[in-house]
C-alpha positions as CSV (number, residue, x, y, z in Angstrom):
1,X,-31.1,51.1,-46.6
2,X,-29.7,47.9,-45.0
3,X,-27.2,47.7,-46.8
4,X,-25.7,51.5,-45.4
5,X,-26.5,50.0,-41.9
6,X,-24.5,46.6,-42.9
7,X,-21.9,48.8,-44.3
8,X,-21.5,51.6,-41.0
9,X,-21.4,48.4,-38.8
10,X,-18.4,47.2,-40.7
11,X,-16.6,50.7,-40.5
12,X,-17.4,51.0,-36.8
13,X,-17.5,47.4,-35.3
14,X,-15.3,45.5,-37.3
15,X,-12.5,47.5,-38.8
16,X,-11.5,48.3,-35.5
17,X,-11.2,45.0,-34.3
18,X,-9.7,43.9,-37.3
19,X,-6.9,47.0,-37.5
20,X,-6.3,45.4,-33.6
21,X,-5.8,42.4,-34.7
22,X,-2.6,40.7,-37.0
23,X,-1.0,37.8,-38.0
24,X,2.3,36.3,-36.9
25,X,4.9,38.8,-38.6
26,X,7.5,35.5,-39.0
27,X,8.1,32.0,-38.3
28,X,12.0,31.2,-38.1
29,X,12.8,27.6,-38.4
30,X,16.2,25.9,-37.5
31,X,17.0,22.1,-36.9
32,X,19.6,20.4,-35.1
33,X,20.1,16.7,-36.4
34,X,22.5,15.7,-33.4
35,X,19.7,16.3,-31.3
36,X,16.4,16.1,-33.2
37,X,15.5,19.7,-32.3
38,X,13.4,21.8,-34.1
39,X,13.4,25.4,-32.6
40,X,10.6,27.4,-33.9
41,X,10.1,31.6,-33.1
42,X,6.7,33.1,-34.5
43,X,7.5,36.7,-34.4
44,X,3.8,38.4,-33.1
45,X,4.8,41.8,-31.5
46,X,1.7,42.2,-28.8
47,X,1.0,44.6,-25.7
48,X,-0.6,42.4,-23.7
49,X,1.1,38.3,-23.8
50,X,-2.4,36.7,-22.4
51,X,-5.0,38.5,-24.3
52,X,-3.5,38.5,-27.7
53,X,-1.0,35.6,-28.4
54,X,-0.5,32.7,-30.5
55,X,-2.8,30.0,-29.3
56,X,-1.3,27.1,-31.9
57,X,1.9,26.1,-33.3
58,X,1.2,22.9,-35.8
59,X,4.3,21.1,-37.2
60,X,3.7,18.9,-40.3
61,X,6.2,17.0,-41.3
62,X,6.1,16.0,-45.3
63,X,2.4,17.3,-45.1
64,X,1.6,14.6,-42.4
65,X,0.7,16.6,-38.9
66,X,2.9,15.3,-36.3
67,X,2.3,17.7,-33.3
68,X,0.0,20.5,-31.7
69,X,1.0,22.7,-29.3
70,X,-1.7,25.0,-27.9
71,X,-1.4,27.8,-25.6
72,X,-3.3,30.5,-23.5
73,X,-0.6,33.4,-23.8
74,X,2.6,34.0,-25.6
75,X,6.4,33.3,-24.2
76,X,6.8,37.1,-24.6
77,X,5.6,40.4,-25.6
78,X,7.6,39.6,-29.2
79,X,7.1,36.3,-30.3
80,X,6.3,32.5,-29.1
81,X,9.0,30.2,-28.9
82,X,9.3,26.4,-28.3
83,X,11.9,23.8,-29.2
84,X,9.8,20.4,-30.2
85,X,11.6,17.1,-30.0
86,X,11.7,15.4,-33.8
87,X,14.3,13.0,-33.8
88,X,13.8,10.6,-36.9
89,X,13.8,13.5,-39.5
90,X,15.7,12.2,-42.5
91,X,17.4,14.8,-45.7
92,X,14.9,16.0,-47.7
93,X,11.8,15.9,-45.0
94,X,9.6,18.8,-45.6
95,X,9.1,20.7,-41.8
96,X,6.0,23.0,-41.9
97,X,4.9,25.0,-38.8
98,X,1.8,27.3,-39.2
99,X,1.6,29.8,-36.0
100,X,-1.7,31.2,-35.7
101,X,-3.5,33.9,-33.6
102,X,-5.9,33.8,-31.2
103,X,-7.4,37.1,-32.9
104,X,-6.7,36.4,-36.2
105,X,-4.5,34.9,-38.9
106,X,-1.9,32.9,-39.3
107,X,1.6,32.5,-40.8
108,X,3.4,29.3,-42.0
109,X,7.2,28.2,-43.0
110,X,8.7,25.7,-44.3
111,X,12.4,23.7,-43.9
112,X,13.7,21.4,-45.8
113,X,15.9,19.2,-43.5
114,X,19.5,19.2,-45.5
């Protein structure tokens, strides 16, 4: 018997919430050596920009983490976007940015600086 009542609270609390709530659809990377710019757009289609947004962007560079941002809504109603400042990347460091939702998931790319 608990196990019915621990299976209709899933179907009717949480699924919901869950069907609600997604992931970053894409992070797009570029780089500009000339001016150590890394411009990062997490692609999170939302209605509402401060009640479901991407609350981190975390940049690793070569699988050391090198900057946080955090954030209490999203740039727009399509993605978050923010240029970071990384001026001594080198050819051949490994870039890694994982975008993640306030509700739930996450999404991460890499770049390989050429």
């Amino acid at each position: 018997m608990k196990t019915n009542k621990l299976l209709l609270f899933i179907l009717l609390v949480l699924l919901p919430m869950i069907a609600i709530a997604h992931p970053p659809k894409k992070v797009t990377l570029s780089y500009e050596k000339e001016t150590g710019l890394l411009t990062v757009a997490a692609m999170h289609p939302v209605k509402d920009v401060n009640d479901h947004y991407i609350i981190t962007l975390e940049v690793t560079v070569n699988g050391e983490t090198v900057k946080t941002a955090e954030y209490k809504s999203q740039t727009s109603p399509e993605s978050q976007d923010k240029t970071i400042e990384l001026p001594d990347l080198a050819t051949g460091d490994e870039v890694t940015v994982k975008a993640t939702c306030n509700k739930f998931g996450s999404k991460t790319q890499s770049l390989t600086i050429e």
